[in-house]
N, C-alpha and C positions, 0 to 999 in steps of 0.2 A: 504493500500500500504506500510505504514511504515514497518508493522509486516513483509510484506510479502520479503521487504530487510533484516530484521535483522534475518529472519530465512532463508534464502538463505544458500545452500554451499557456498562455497570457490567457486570451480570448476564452477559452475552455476554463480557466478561473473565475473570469469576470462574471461570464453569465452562473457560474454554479454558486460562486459568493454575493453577487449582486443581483446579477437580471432578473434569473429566475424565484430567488425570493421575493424580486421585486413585485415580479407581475402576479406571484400569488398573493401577495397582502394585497393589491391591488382589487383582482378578482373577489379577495374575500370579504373587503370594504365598499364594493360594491353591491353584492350580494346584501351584506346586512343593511346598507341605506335601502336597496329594493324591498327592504322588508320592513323596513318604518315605514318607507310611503305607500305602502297594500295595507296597513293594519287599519285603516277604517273599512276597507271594501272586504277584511278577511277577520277582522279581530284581533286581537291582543299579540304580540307577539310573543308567542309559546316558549315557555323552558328549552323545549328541544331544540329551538333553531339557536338560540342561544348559546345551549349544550354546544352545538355543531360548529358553532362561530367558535368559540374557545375551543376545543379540544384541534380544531385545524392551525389557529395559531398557534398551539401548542407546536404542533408539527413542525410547520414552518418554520418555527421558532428553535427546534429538536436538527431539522435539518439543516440550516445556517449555522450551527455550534458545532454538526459535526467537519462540517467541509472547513469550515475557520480553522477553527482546532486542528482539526489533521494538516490543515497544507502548515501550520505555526512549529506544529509537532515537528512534522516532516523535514521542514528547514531547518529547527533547530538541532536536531540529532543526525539528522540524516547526512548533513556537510562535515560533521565531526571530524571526520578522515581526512578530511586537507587542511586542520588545522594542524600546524604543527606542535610535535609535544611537547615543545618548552613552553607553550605557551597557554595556560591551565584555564579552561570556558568554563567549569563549573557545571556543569552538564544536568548534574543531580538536584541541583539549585533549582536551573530552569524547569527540571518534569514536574519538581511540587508545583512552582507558582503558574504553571500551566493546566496541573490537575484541580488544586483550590477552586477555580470559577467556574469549572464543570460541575465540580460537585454541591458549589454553592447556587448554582441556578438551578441544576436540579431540584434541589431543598427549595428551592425559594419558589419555582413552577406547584410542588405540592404546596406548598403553603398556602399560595393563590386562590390552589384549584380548592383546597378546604374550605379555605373561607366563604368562596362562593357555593361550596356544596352545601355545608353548614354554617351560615352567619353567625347562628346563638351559638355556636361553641368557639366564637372567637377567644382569643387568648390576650389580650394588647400587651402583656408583659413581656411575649416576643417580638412586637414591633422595636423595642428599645434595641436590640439585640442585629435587629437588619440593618442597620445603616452602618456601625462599625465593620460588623462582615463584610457589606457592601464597598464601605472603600479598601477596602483589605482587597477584596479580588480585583476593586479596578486596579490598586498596586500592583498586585502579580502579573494583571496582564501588562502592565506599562512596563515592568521589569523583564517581562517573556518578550515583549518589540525591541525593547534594550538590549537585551541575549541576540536575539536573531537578527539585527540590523550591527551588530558587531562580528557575528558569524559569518554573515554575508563578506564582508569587508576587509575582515583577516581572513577568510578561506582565496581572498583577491590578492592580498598584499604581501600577508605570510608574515606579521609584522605586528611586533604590540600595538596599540592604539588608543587614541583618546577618546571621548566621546564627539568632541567637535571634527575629528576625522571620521565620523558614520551616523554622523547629525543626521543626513540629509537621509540616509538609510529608517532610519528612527522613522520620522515624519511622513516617511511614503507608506512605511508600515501602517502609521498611525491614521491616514489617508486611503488605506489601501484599494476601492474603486479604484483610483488612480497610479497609486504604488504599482498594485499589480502589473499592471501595462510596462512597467518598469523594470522592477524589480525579475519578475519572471523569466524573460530572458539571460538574465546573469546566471540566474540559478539554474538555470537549465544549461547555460555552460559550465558552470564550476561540476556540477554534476554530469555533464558529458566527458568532460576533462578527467574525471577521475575514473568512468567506466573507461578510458581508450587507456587511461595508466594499469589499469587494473587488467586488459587485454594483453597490455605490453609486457607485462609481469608473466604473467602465464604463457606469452608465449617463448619468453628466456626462458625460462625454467623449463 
């Protein structure tokens, strides 16, 4: 699965990170306004369709976490090998603060989905509790764009580096609609670069 991110287009990220989420929230916000403006000619608008409006953005919401995630993954562990070994990426670092906000939105997706299953069994003494969680995973992910736009840049240079040398790396991340278109071609060569080294090897040997 790694591989099959880091040789991805551009284009084939775009629409799987963006487009195609795009156009289903799109579809799905249409859908649910079609269903306020029928509710005098049909009645009330039913739990069910409700039910169906959430449980699909759930989805969608399930699907854009896992293709983010994975292509974040992919980069970050997956270039490891052109990094040189004096030069220490912390690798174990990055899979927690990359796991933390998977599994903090999952929690937080049921949490949601409770509330609105059952209101009167709300709990408010966990709301105290979601907003520190909350900026703790945005941490981890700003620290996992940190990790991967310095991976990106030492698997280029081969080279300690500062942050203002893979600034610009950061930001595309942090932009990625647009990164992508950028950034993916690099990594599609650092990762070509290393399957023809990795051919070269085997065939000396």
């Amino acid at each position: 699965m790694i591989n099959k991110f880091l040789n991805a287009k551009h284009w084939q990220l775009f629409l799987l990170l963006f487009g195609i989420p795009f156009l289903l929230q799109m579809f799905m916000m249409q859908h649910l306004f079609s269903s306020f403006e029928n509710i005098e000619s049909q009645g009330d608008l039913t739990p069910l369709n409700l039910d169906n409006f959430f449980i699909a953005t759930i989805g969608v919401t399930v699907l854009y976490m896992a293709i983010f995630y994975g292509w974040l993954w992919s980069i970050g562990t997956g270039l490891q090998s052109k990094i040189p070994e004096n030069l220490n990426m912390k690798v174990g670092r990055f899979k927690i603060a990359l796991i933390y906000p998977v599994i903090y939105m999952s929690l937080f997706v049921f949490f949601i989905s409770s509330v609105f299953s059952s209101p009167q069994n709300l709990n408010t003494s966990l709301f105290s509790l979601i907003i520190p969680l909350h900026l703790l995973a945005m941490f981890c992910i700003f620290y996992a764009m940190y990790f991967i736009a310095k991976t990106i840049k030492t698997a280029e240079l081969k080279t300690q580096l500062r942050f203002s040398d893979f600034a610009g790396e950061f930001f595309l991340l942090w932009f990625y609609p647009i990164g992508v278109w950028i950034l993916q071609p690099r990594i599609n060569q650092i990762h070509q670069e290393e399957m023809d080294h990795d051919i070269d090897q085997h065939l000396v040997e």
